[in-house]
MARZABA-393474 format. One line per 3 residues: number of its first residue (from 1); their letters; for each residue x, y, z of C-alpha. Coordinates in Angstrom, 1 decimal, always signed. Layout:
N
NUM) A) X,Y,Z  ...
REM end
This chain:
129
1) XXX) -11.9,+29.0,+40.1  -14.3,+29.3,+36.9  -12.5,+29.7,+33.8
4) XXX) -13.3,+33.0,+32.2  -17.0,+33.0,+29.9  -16.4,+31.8,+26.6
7) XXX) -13.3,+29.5,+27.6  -12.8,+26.7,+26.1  -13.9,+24.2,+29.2
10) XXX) -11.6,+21.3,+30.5  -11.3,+17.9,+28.2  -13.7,+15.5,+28.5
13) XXX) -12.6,+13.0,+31.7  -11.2,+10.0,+30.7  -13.1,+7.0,+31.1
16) XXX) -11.3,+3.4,+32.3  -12.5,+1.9,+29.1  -10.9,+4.4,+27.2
19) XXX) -7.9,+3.8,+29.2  -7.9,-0.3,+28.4  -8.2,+0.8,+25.0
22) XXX) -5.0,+3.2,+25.0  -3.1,+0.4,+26.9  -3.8,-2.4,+25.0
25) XXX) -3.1,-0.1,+21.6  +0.1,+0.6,+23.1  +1.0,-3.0,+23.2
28) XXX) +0.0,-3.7,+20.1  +2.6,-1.0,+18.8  +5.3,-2.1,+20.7
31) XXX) +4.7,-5.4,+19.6  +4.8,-4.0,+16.0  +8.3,-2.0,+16.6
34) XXX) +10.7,-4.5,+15.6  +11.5,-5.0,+11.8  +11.6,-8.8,+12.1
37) XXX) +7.6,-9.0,+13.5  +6.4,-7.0,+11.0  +8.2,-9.5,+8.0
40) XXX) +6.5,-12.1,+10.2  +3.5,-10.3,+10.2  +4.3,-9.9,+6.6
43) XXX) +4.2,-13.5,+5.8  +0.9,-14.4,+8.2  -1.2,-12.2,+6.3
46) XXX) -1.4,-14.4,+3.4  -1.9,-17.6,+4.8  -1.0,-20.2,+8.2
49) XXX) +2.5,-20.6,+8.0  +4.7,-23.6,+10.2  +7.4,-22.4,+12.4
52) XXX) +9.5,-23.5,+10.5  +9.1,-22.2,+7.7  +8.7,-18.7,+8.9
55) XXX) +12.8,-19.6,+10.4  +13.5,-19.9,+7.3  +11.8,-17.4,+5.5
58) XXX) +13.4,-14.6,+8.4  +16.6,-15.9,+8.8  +16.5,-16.8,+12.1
61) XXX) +16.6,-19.0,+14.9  +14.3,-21.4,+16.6  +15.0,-19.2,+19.6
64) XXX) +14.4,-16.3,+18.1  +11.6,-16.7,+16.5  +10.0,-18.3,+19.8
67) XXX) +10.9,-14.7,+21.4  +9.1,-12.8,+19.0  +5.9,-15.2,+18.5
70) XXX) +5.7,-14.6,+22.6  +5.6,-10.7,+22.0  +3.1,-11.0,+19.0
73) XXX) +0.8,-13.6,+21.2  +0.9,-11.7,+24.1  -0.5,-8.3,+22.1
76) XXX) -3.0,-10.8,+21.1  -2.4,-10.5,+17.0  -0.8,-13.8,+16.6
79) XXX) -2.1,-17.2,+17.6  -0.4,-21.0,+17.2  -1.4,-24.1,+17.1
82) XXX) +0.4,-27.6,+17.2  +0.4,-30.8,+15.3  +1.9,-33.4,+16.2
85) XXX) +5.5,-31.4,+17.1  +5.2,-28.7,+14.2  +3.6,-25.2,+15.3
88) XXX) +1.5,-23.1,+12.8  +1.3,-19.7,+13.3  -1.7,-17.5,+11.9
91) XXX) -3.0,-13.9,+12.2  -5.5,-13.6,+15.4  -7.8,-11.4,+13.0
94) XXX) -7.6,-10.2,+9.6  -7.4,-6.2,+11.4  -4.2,-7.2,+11.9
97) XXX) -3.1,-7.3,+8.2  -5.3,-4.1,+8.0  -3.6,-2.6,+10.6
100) XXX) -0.3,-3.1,+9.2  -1.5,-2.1,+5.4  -2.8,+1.1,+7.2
103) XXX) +0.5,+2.2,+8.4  +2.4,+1.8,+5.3  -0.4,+3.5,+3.4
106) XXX) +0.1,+6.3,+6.2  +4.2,+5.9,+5.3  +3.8,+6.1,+1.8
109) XXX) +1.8,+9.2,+2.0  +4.7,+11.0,+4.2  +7.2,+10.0,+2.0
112) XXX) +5.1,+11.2,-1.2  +4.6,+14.2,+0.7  +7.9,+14.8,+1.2
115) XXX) +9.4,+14.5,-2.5  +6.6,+16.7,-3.0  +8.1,+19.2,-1.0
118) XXX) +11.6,+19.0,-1.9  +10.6,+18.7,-6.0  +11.2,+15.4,-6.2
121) XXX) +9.6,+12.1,-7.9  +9.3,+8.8,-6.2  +8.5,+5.3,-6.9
124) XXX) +6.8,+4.1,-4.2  +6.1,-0.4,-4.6  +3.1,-1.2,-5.4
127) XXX) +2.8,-4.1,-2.9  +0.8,-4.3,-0.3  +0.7,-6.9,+2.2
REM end
């Protein structure tokens, strides 16, 4: 059946590029839903860091951090490299510390948004990643 003239017609089909795109996106942000990736994250965007120190700078284990380098390398944002028995970590691609900056820009304009509404004032920092 035709829909009715002047009807808005049916979307655009998707294509399977389109469809690689929305999957690998959606891996990317589930990579990016834990707090402690996106301190890790965080601390990549300004420069190599060694395992190491990134432990210590999160406050977590050896283990841990393994587990969540795995999820940041498999979403293809994070790489590693060894020497000798140290890793360093880095950003895949500076779009990743874009990425992020983009989102809390996005954040910050919500949260603005919403003082506005209620009559409020906020401070918002300053930093950016």
């Amino acid at each position: 059946m035709r829909p009715p003239a002047g009807a808005p017609s049916s979307p655009k089909r998707q294509y399977p590029a389109d469809a690689e795109i929305y999957e690998m996106q959606v891996r990317i942000c589930k990579a990016f839903s834990s707090v402690t990736r996106l301190r890790l994250l965080d601390l990549l965007g300004s420069r190599e860091t060694s395992g190491a120190e990134l432990q210590t700078q999160l406050g977590i284990t050896a283990v841990n951090l393994s587990q969540h380098l795995a999820v940041l390398k498999a979403a293809g944002v994070v790489t590693t490299r060894r020497q000798g028995r140290r890793i360093f970590c880095s950003l895949a691609m500076p779009e990743v510390k874009a990425a992020c900056e983009q989102v809390r820009a996005v954040i910050r304009a919500q949260i603005r948004s919403r003082a506005q509404s209620l009559g409020r004032t906020v401070a918002l920092p300053l930093r950016k990643a």
